[in-house]
PDB file of N, CA, C and O in Angstrom, chain B, residues numbered from 101:
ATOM      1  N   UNK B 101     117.545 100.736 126.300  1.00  0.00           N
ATOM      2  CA  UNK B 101     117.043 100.850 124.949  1.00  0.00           C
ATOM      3  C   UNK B 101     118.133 100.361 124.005  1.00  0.00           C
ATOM      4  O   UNK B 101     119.297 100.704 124.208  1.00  0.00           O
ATOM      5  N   UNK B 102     117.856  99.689 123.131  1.00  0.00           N
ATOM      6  CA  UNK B 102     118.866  99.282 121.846  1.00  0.00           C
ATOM      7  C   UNK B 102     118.413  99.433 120.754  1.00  0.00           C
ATOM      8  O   UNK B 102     117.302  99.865 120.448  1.00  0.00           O
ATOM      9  N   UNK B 103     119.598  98.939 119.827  1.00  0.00           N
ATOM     10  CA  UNK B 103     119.020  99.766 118.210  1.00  0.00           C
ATOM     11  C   UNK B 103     118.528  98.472 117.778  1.00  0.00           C
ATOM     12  O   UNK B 103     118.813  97.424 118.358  1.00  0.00           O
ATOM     13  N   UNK B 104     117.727  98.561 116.674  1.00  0.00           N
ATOM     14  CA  UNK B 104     116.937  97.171 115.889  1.00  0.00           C
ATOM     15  C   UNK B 104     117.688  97.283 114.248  1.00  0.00           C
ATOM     16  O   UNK B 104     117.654  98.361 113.654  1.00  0.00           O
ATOM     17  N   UNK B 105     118.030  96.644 113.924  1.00  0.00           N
ATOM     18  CA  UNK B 105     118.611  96.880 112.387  1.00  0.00           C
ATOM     19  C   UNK B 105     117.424  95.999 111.576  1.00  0.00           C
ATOM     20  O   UNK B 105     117.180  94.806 111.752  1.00  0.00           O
ATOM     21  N   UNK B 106     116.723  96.958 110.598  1.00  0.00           N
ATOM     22  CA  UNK B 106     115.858  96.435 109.729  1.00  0.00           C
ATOM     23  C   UNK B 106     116.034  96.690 108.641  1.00  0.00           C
ATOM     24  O   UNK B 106     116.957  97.471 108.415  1.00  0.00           O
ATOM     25  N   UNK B 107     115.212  96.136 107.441  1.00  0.00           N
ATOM     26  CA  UNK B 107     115.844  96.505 106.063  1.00  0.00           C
ATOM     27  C   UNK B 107     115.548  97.956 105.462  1.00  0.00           C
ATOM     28  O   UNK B 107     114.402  98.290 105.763  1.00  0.00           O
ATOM     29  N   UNK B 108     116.160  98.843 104.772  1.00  0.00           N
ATOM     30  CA  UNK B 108     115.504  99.744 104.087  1.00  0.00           C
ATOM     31  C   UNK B 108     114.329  99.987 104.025  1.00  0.00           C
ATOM     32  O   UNK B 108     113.832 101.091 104.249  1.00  0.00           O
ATOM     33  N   UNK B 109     113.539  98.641 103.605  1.00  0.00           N
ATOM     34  CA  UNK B 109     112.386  98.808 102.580  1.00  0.00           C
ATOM     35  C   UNK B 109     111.397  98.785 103.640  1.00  0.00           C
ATOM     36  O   UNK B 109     110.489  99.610 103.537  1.00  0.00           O
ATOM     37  N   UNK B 110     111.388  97.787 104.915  1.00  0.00           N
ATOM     38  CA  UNK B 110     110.470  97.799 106.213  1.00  0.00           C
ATOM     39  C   UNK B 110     110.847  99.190 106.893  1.00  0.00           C
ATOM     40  O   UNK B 110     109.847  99.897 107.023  1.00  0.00           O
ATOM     41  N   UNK B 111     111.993  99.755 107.350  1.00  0.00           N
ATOM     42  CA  UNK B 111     111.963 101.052 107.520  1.00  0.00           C
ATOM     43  C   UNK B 111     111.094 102.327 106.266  1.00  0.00           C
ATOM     44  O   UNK B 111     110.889 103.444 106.742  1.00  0.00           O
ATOM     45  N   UNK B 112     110.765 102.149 105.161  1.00  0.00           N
ATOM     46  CA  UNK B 112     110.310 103.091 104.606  1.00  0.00           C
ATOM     47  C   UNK B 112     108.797 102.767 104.786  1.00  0.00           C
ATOM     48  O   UNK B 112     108.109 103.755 105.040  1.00  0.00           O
ATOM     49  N   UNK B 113     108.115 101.517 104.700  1.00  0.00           N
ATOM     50  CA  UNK B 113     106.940 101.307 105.155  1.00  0.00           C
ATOM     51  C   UNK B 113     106.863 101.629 106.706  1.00  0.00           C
ATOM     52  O   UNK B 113     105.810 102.235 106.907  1.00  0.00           O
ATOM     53  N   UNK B 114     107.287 101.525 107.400  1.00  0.00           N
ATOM     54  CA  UNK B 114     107.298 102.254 108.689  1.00  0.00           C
ATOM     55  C   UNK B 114     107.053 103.879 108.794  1.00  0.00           C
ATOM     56  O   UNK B 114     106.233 104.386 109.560  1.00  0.00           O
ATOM     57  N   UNK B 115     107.821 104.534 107.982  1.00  0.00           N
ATOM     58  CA  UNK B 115     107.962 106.027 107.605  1.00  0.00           C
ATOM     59  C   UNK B 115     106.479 106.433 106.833  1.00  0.00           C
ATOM     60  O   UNK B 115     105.810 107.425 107.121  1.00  0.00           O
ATOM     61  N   UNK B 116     106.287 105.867 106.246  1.00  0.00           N
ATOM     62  CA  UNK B 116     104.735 106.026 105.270  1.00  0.00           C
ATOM     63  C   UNK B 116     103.463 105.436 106.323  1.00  0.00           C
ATOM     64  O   UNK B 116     102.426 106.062 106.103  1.00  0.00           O
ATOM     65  N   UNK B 117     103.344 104.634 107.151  1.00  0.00           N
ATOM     66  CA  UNK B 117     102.747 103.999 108.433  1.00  0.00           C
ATOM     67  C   UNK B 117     102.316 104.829 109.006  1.00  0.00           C
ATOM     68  O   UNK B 117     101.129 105.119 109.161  1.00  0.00           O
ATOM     69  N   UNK B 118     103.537 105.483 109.525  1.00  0.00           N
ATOM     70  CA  UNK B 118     104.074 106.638 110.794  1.00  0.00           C
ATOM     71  C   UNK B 118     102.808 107.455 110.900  1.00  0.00           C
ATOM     72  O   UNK B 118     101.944 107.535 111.773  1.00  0.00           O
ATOM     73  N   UNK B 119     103.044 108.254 109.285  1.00  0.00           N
ATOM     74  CA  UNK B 119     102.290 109.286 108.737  1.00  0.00           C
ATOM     75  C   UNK B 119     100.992 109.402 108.706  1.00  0.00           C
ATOM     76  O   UNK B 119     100.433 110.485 108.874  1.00  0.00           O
ATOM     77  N   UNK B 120     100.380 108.310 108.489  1.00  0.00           N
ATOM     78  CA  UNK B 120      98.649 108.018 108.338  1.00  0.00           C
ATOM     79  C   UNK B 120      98.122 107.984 109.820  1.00  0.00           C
ATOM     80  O   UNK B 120      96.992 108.233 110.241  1.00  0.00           O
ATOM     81  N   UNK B 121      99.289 107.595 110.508  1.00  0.00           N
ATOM     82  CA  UNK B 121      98.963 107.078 112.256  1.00  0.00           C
ATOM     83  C   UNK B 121      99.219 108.119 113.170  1.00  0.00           C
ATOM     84  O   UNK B 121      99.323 107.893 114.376  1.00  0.00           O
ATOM     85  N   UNK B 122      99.352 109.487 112.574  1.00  0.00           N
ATOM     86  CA  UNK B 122     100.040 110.238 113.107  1.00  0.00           C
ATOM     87  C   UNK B 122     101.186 109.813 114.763  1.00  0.00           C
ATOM     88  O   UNK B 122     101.334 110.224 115.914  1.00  0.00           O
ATOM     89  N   UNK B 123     101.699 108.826 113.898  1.00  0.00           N
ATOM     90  CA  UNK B 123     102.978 108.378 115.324  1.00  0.00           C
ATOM     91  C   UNK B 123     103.992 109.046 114.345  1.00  0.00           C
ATOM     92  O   UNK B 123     104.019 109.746 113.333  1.00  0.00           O
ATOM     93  N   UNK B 124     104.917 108.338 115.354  1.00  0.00           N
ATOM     94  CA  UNK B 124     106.791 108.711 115.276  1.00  0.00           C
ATOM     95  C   UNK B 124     107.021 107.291 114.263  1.00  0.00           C
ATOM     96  O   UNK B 124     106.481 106.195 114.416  1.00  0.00           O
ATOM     97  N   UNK B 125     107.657 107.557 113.568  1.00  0.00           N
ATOM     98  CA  UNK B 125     108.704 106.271 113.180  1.00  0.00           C
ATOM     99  C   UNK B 125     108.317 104.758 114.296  1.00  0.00           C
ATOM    100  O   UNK B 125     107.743 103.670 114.245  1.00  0.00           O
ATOM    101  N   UNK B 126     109.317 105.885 115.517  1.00  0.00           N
ATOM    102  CA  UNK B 126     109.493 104.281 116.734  1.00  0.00           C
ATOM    103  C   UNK B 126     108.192 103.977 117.379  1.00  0.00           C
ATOM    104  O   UNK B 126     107.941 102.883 117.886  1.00  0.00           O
ATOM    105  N   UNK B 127     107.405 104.941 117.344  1.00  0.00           N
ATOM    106  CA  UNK B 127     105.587 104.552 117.919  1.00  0.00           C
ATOM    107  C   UNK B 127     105.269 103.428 116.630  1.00  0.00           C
ATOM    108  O   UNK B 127     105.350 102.205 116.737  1.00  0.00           O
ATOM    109  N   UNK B 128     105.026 103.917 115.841  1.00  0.00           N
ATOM    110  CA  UNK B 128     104.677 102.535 114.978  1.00  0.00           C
ATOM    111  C   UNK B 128     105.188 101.564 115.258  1.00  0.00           C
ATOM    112  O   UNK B 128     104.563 100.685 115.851  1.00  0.00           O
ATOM    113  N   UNK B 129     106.709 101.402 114.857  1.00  0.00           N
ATOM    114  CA  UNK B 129     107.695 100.017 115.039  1.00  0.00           C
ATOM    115  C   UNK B 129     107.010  99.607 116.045  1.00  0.00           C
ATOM    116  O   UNK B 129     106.269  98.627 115.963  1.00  0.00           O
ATOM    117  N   UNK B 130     107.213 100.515 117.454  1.00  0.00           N
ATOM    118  CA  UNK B 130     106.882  99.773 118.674  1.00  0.00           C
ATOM    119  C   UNK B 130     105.119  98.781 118.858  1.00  0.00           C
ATOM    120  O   UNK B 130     104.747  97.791 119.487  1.00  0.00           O
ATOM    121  N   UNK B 131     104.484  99.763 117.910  1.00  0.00           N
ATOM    122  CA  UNK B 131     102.908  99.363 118.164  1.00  0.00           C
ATOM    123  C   UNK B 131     102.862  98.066 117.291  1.00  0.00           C
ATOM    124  O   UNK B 131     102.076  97.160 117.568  1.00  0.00           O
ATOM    125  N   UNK B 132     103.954  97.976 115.944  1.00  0.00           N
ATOM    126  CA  UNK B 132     103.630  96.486 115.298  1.00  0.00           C
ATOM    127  C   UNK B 132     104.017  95.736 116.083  1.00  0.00           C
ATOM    128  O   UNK B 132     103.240  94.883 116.513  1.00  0.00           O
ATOM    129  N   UNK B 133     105.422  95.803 116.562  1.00  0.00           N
ATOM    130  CA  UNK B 133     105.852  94.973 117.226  1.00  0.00           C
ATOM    131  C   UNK B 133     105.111  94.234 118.726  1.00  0.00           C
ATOM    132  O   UNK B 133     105.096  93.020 118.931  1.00  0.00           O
ATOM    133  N   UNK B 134     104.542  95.260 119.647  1.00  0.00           N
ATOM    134  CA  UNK B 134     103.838  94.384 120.658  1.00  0.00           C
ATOM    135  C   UNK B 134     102.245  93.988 119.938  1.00  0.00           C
ATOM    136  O   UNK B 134     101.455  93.403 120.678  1.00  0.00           O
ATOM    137  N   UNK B 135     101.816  94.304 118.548  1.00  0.00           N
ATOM    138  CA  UNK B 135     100.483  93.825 117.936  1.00  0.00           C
ATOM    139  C   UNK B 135     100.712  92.085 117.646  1.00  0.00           C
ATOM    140  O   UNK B 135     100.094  91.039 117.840  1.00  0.00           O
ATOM    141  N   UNK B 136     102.040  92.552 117.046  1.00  0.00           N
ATOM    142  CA  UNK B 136     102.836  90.632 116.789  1.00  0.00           C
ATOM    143  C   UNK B 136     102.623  89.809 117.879  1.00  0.00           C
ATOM    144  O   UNK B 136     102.029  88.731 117.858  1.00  0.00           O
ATOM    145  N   UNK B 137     103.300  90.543 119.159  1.00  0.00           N
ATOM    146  CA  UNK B 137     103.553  89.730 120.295  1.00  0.00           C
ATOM    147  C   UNK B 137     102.329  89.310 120.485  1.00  0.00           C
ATOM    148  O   UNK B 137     101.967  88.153 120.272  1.00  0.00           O
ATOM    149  N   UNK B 138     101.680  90.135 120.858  1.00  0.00           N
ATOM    150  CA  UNK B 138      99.798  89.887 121.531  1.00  0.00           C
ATOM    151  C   UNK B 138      99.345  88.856 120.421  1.00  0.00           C
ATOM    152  O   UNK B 138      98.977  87.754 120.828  1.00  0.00           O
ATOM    153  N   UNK B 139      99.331  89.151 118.773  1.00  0.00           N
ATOM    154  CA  UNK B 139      98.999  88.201 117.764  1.00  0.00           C
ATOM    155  C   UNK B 139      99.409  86.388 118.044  1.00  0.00           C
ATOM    156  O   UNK B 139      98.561  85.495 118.046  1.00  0.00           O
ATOM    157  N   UNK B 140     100.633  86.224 118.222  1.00  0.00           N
ATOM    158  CA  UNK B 140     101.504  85.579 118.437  1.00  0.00           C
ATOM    159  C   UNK B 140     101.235  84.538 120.052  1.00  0.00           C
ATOM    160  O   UNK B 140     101.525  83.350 120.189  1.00  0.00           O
ATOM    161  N   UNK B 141     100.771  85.220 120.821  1.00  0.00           N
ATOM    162  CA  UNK B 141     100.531  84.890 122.001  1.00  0.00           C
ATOM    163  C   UNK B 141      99.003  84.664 122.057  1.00  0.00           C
ATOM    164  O   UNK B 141      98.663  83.943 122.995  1.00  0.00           O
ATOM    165  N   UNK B 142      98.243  85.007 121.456  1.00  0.00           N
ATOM    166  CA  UNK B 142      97.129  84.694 121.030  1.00  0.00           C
ATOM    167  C   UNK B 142      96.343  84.732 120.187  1.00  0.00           C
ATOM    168  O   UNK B 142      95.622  85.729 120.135  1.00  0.00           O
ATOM    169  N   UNK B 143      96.145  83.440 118.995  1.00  0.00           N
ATOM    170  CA  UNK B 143      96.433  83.058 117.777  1.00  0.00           C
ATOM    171  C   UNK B 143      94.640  82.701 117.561  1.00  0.00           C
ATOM    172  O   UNK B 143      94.270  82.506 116.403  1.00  0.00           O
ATOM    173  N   UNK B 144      94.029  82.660 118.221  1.00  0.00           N
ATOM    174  CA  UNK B 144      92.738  82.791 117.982  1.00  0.00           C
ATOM    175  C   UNK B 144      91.912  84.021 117.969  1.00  0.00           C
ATOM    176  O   UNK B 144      90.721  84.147 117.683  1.00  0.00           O
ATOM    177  N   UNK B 145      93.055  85.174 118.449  1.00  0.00           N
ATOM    178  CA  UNK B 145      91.921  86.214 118.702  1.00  0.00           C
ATOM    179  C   UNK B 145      92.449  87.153 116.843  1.00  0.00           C
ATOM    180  O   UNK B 145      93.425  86.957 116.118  1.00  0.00           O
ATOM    181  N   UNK B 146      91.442  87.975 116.722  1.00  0.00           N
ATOM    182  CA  UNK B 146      92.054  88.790 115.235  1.00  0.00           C
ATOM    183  C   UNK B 146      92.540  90.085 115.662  1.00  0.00           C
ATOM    184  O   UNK B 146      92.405  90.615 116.765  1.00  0.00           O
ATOM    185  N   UNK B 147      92.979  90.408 114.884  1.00  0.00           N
ATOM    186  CA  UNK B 147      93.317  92.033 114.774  1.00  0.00           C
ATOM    187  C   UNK B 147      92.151  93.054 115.823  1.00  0.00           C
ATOM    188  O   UNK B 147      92.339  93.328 117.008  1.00  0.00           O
ATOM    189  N   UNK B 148      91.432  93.308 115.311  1.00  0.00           N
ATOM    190  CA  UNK B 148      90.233  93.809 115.982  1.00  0.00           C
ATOM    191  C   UNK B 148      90.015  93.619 117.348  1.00  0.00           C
ATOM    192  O   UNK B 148      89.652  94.542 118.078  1.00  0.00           O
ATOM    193  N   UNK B 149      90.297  92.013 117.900  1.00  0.00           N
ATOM    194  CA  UNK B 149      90.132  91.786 118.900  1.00  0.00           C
ATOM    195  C   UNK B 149      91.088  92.288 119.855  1.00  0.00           C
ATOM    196  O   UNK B 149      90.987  93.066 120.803  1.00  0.00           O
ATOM    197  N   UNK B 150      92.109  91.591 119.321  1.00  0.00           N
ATOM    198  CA  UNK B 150      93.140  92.310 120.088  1.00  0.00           C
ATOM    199  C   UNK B 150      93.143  94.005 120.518  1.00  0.00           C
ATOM    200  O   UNK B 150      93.349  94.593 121.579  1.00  0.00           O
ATOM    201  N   UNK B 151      92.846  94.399 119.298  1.00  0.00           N
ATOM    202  CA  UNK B 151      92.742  95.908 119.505  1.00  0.00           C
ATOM    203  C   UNK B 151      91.599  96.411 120.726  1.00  0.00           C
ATOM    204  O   UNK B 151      91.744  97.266 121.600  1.00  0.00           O
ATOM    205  N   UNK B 152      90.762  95.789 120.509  1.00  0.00           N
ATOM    206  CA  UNK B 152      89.597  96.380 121.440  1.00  0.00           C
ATOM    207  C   UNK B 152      89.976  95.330 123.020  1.00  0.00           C
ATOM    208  O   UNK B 152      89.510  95.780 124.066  1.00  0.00           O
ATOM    209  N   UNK B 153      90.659  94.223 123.085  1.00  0.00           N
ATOM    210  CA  UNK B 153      91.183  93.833 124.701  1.00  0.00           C
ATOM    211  C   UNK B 153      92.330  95.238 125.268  1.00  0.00           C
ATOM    212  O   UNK B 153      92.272  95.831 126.345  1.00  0.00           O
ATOM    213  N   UNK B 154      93.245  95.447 124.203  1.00  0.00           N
ATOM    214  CA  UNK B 154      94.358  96.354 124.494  1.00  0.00           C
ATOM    215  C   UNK B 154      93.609  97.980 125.304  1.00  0.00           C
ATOM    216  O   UNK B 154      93.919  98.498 126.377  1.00  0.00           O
ATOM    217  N   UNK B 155      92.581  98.414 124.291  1.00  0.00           N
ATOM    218  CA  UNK B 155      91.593  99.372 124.805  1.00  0.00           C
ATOM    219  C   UNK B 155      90.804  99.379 126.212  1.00  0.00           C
ATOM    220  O   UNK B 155      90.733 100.295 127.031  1.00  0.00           O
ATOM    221  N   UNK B 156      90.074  97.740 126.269  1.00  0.00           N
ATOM    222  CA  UNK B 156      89.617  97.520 127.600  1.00  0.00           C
ATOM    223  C   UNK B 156      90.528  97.681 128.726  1.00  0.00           C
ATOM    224  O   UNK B 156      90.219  98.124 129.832  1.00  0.00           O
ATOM    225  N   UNK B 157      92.131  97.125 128.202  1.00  0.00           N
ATOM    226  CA  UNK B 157      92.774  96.960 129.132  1.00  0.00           C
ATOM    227  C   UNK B 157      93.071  98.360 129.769  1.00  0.00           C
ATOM    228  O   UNK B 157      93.242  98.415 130.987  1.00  0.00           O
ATOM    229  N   UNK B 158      93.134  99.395 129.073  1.00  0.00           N
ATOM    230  CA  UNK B 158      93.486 100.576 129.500  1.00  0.00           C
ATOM    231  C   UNK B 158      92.708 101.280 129.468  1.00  0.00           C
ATOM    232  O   UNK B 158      92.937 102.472 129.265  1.00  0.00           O
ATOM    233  N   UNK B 159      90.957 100.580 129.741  1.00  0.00           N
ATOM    234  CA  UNK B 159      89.935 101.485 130.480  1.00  0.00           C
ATOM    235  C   UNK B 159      89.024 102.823 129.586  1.00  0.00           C
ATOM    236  O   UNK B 159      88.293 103.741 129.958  1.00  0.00           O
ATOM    237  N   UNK B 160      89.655 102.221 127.917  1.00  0.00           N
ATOM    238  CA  UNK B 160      89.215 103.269 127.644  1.00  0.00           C
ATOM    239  C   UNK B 160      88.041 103.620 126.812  1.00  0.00           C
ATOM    240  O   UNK B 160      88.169 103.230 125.651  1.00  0.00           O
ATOM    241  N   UNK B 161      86.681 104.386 127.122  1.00  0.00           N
ATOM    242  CA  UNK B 161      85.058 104.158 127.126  1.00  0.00           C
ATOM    243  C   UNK B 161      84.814 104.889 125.867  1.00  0.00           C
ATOM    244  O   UNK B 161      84.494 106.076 125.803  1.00  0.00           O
ATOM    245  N   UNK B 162      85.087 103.652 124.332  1.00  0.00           N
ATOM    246  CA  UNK B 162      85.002 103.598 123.522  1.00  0.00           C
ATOM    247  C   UNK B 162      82.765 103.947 123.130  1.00  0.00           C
ATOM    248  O   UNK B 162      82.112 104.532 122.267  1.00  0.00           O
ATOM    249  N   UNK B 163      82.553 103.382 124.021  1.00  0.00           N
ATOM    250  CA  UNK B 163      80.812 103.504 123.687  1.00  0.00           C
ATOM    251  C   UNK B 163      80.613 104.874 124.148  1.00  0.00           C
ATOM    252  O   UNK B 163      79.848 105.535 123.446  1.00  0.00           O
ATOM    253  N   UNK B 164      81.154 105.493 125.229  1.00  0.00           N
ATOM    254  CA  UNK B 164      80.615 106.763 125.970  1.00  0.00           C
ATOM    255  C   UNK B 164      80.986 107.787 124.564  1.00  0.00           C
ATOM    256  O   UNK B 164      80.049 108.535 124.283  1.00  0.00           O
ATOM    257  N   UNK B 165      81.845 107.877 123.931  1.00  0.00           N
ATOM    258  CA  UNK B 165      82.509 108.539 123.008  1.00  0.00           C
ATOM    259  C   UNK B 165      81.661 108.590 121.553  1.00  0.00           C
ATOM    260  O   UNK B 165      81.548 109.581 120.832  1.00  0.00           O
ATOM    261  N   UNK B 166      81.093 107.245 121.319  1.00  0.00           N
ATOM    262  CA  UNK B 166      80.495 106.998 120.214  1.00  0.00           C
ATOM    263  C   UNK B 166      79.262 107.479 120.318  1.00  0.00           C
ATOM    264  O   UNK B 166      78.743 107.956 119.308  1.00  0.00           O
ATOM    265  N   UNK B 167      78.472 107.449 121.683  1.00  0.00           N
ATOM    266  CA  UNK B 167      77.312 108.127 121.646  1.00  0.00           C
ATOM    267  C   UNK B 167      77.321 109.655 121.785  1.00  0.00           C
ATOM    268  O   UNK B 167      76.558 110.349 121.112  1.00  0.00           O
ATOM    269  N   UNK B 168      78.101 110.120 122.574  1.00  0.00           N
ATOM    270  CA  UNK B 168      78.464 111.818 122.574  1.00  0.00           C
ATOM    271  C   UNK B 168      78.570 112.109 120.768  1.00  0.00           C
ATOM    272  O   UNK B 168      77.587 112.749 120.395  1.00  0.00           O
ATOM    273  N   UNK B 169      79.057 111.939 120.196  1.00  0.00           N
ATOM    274  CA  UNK B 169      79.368 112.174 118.521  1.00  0.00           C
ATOM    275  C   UNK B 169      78.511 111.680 117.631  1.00  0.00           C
ATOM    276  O   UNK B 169      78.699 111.587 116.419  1.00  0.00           O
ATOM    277  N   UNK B 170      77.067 111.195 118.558  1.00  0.00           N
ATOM    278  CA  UNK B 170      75.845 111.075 117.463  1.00  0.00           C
ATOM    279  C   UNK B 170      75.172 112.673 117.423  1.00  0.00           C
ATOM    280  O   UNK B 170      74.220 112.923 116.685  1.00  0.00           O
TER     281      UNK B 170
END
């Protein structure tokens, strides 16, 4: 593990992030940071998409959930 030196002002948006996401500080950092990578590595897919491959990838039964909570 190593340290990342960022500015003040991206560390306080991180801290305010954190909060809404109920993560840690480094859960956020960490979650923008591999959202970039995945973004970055694949430049056609959006936000959304990505989000819901990351979900598939880890199996998790987003429809079974949505219909239980009708």
């Amino acid at each position: 593990m190593g340290i990342v030196k960022i500015s003040d002002q991206l560390h306080e948006e991180l801290r305010k992030s954190s909060q809404v996401m109920s993560r840690s500080i480094n859960a956020q950092a960490e979650f923008w940071i591999k959202t970039g990578m995945l973004a970055e590595l694949n430049p056609q897919l959006s936000y959304s998409e990505i989000i819901q491959q990351q979900l598939r990838k880890e199996k998790v039964q987003l429809e079974e959930l949505l219909i239980e909570s009708r």
